[in-house]
C-alpha positions as CSV (number, residue, x, y, z in Angstrom):
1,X,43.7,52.3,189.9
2,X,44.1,49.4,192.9
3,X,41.3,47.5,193.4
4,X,38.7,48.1,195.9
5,X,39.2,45.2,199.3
6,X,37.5,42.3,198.5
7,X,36.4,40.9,202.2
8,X,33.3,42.5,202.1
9,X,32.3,41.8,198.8
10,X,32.7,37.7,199.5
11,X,30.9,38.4,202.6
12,X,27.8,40.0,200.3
13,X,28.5,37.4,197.4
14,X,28.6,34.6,200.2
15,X,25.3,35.5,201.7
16,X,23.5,35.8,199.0
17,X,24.3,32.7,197.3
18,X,22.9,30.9,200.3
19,X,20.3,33.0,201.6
20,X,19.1,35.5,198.9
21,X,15.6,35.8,198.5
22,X,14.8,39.1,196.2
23,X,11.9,41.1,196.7
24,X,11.2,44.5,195.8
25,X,13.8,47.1,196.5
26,X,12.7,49.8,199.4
27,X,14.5,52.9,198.2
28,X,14.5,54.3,195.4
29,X,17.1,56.7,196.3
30,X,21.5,57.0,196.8
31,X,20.6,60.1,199.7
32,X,17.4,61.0,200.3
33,X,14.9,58.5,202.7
34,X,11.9,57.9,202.4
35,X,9.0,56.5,204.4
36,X,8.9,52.9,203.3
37,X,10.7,50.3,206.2
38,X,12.8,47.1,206.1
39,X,9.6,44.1,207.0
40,X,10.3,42.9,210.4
41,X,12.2,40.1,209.9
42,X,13.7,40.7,206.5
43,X,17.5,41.8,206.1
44,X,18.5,43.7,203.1
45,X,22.4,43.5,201.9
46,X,23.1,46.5,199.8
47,X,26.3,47.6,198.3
48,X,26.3,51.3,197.2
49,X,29.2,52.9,195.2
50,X,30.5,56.6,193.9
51,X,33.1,57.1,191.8
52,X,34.5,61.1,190.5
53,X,37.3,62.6,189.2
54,X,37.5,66.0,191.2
55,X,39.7,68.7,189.8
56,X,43.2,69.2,190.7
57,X,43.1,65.1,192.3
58,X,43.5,61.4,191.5
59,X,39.3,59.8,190.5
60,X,38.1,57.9,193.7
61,X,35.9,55.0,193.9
62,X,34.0,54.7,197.5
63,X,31.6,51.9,198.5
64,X,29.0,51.6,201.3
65,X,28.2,48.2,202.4
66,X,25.0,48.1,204.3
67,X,23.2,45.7,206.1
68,X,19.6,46.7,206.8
69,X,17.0,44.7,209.5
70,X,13.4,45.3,209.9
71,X,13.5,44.9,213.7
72,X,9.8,46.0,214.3
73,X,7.6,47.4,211.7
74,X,8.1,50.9,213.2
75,X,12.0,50.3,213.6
76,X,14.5,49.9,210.8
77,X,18.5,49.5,212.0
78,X,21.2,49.4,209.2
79,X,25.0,48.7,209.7
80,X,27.4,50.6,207.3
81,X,31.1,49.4,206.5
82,X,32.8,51.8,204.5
83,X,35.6,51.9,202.3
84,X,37.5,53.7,199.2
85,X,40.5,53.6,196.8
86,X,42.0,56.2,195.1
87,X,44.0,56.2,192.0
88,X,47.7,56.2,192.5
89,X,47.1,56.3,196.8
90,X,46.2,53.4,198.5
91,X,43.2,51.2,199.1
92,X,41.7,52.0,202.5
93,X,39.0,50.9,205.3
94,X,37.3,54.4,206.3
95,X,35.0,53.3,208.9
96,X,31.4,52.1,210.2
97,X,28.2,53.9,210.8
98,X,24.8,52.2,212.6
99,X,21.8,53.8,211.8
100,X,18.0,53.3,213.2
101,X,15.1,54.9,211.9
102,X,11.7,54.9,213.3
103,X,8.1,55.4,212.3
104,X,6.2,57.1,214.9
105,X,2.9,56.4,212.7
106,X,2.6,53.5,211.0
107,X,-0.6,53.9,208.9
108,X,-0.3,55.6,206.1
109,X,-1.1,59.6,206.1
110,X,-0.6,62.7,203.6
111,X,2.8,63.2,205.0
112,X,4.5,60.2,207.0
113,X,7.2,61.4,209.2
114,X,10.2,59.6,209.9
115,X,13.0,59.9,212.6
116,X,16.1,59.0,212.2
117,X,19.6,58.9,214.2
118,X,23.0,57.6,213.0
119,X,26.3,57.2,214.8
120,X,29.2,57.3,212.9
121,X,33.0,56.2,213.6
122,X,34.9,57.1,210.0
123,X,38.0,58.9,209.4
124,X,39.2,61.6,207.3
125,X,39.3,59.4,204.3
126,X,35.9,59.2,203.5
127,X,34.8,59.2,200.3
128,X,31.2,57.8,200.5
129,X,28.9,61.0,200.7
130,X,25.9,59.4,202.2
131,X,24.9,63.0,202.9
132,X,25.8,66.8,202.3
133,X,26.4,69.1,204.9
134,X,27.6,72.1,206.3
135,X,30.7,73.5,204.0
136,X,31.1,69.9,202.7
137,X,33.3,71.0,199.3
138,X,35.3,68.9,196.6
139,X,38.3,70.4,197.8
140,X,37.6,68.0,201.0
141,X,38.9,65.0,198.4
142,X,42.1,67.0,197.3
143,X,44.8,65.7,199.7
144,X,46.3,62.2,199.7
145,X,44.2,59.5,201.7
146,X,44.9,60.0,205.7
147,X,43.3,58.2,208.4
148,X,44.7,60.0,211.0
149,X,42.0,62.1,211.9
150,X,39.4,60.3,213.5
151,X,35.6,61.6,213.2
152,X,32.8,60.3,215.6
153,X,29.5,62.1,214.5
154,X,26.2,61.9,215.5
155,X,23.5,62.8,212.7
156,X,19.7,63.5,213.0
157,X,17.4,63.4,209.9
158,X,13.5,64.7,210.1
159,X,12.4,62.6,206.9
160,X,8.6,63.5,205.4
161,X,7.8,61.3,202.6
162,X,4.3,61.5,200.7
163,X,3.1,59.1,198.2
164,X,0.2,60.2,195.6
165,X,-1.0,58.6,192.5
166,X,2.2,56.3,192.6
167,X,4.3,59.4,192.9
168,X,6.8,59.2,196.1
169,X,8.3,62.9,197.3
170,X,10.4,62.5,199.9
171,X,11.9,65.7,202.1
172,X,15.2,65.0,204.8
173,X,16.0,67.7,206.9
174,X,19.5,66.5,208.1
175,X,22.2,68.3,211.0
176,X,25.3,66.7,211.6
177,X,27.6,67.1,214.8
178,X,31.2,66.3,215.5
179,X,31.4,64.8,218.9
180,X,34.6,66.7,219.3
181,X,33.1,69.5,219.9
182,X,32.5,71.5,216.2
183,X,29.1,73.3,215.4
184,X,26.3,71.2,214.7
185,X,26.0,71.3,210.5
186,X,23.3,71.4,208.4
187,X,22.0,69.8,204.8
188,X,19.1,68.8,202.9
189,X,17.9,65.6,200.3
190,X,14.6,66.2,198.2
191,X,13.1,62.9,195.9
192,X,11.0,62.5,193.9
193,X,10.1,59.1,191.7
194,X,7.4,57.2,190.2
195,X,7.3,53.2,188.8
196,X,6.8,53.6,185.1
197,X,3.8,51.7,184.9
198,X,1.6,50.6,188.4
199,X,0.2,48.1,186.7
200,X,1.7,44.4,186.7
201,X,1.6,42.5,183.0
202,X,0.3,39.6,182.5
203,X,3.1,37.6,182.1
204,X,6.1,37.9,184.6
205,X,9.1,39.5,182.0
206,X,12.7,40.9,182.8
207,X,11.9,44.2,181.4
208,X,8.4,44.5,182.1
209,X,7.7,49.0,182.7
210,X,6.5,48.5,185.9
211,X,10.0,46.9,186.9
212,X,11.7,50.5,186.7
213,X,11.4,53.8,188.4
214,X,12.7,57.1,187.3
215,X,13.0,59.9,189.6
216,X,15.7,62.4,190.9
217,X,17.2,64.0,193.6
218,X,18.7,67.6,194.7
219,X,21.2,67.7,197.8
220,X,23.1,70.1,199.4
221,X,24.5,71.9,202.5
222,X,23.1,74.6,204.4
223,X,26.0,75.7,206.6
224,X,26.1,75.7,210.5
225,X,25.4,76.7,213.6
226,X,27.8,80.0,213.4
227,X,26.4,80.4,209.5
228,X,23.1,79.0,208.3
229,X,22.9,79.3,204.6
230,X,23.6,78.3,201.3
231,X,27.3,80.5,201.6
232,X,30.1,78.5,200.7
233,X,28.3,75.3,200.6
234,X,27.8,72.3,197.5
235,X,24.7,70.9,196.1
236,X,23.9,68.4,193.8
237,X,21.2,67.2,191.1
238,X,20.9,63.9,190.2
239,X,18.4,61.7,188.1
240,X,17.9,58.3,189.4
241,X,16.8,55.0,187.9
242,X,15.9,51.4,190.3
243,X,15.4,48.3,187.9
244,X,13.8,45.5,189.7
245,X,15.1,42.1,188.2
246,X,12.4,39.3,188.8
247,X,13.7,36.3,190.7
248,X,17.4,38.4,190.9
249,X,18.4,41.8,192.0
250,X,17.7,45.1,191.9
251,X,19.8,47.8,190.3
252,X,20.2,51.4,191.0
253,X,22.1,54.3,189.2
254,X,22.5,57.7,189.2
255,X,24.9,60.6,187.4
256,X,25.0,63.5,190.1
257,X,26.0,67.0,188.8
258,X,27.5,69.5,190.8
259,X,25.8,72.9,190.6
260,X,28.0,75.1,191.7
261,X,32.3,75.8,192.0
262,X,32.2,73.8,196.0
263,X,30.7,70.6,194.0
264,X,32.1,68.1,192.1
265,X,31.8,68.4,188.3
266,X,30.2,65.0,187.9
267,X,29.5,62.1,190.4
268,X,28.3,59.0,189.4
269,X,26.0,56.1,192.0
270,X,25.4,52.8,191.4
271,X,24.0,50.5,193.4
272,X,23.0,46.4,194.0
273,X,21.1,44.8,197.1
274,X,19.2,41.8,197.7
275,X,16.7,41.5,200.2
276,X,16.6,38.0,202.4
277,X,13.2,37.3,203.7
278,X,13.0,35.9,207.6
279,X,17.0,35.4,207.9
280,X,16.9,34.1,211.6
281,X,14.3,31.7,210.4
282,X,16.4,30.9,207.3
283,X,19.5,30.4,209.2
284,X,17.4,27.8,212.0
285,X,16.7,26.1,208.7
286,X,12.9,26.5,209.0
């Protein structure tokens, strides 16, 4: 399999040689959002990968890189560069996406909604699934890498998120449209996950409980505008675990299983991010 281009991961090892400062990770999730914001301030640098093997195709590896900014404590803005190879193709850039979500109350209630809006600029090689929507099927990862047809979309999420007894479930309520003129499409992300221990040990250790989380998450499409429902669409299941490595970086992965014939047989997430306190301060040298 070629390798997957290395410019962007220098630019993540690069910056976090010099400015990485890790605190605790704010997702606990590859799809679904939750409540919980970037701190004002505070940029996180994430890299998220999938990698499958649909039937009847070459296995695929596809990476996210994100950079995430707490602008206000109400308003979180992340920058996407994605990217994919596929066994015997090629190696290719697919695109960009800059998302913004926003916190229209900031204390914290039963159910804390979220609104979110992402504008995306990828092609028809994309291999990322951030999201599930509409007819969304693995036959979409069948023909050879082309990045000929151009997609500008603009996607809405309503995100509620709910945290109890150290619990977090988290519902996105997600619609998609193609700025060319296609139906609006539809999907759907439901977490749940929970630290295994909320409280801290006495001593600071590597593999202390409450430095993992366990939870999962089901995703899916629900069709379009011409044909809301579950017909012909894919969904996922797919258990997740965040490790939190003290004074390094936090760790996320998660085997997604395809429930039906439209889904992929197996997926499988893995994540790494680093989160650098005050960069503009950092970067003043103050």
């Amino acid at each position: 399999m070629s390798r997957f281009p290395t410019p962007s991961l220098r630019i993540l090892l690069v910056l976090l040689v010099f400015f990485a400062s890790p605190l605790l990770a704010q997702e606990n999730y590859f799809v679904t959002y939750s409540h919980q914001m970037e701190e004002p301030g505070n940029l996180e640098i994430e890299s998220n990968a999938v990698t499958g093997s649909p039937r009847g195709s070459n296995a695929f590896l596809a990476n996210a890189l994100e950079f995430e900014y707490g602008v206000k404590a109400w308003w979180t803005s992340e920058f996407y560069l994605d990217g994919q190879t596929t066994a015997s193709q090629s190696t290719v850039f697919t695109g960009y996406r800059w998302e913004n979500r926003f916190r229209p109350l900031l204390r914290e209630h039963w159910i804390n909604p979220v609104l979110y809006a992402e504008f995306e600029n990828i092609n028809s090689a994309d291999k990322t699934l951030l999201e599930v929507v509409g007819h969304d099927s693995r036959t979409d990862f069948l023909p050879r890498n082309n990045r000929s047809e151009k997609e500008r979309e603009l996607e809405l999420r309503l995100i509620l998120s709910s945290n109890f007894r150290g619990w977090n479930v988290s519902e996105n309520f997600i619609s998609e449209k193609n700025l060319a003129g296609e139906p609006w499409e539809f999907g759907y992300a439901v977490g749940v996950s929970r630290p295994l221990s909320l409280v801290a040990s006495a001593n600071p250790c590597t593999f202390c409980r409450e430095n993992f989380a366990l939870g999962a998450e089901l995703y899916g499409g629900l069709g379009d505008a011409e044909g809301f429902g579950l017909r012909d669409t894919s969904h996922y299941v797919a258990p997740t675990v965040t490790w939190q490595i003290p004074e390094g970086p936090t760790l996320k992965l998660s085997p997604g299983f395809g429930l039906n014939s439209n889904s992929h047989g197996t997926i499988l997430r893995f994540g790494i991010s680093y989160e650098i306190e005050q960069i503009f301060s950092k970067l003043r040298g103050r």
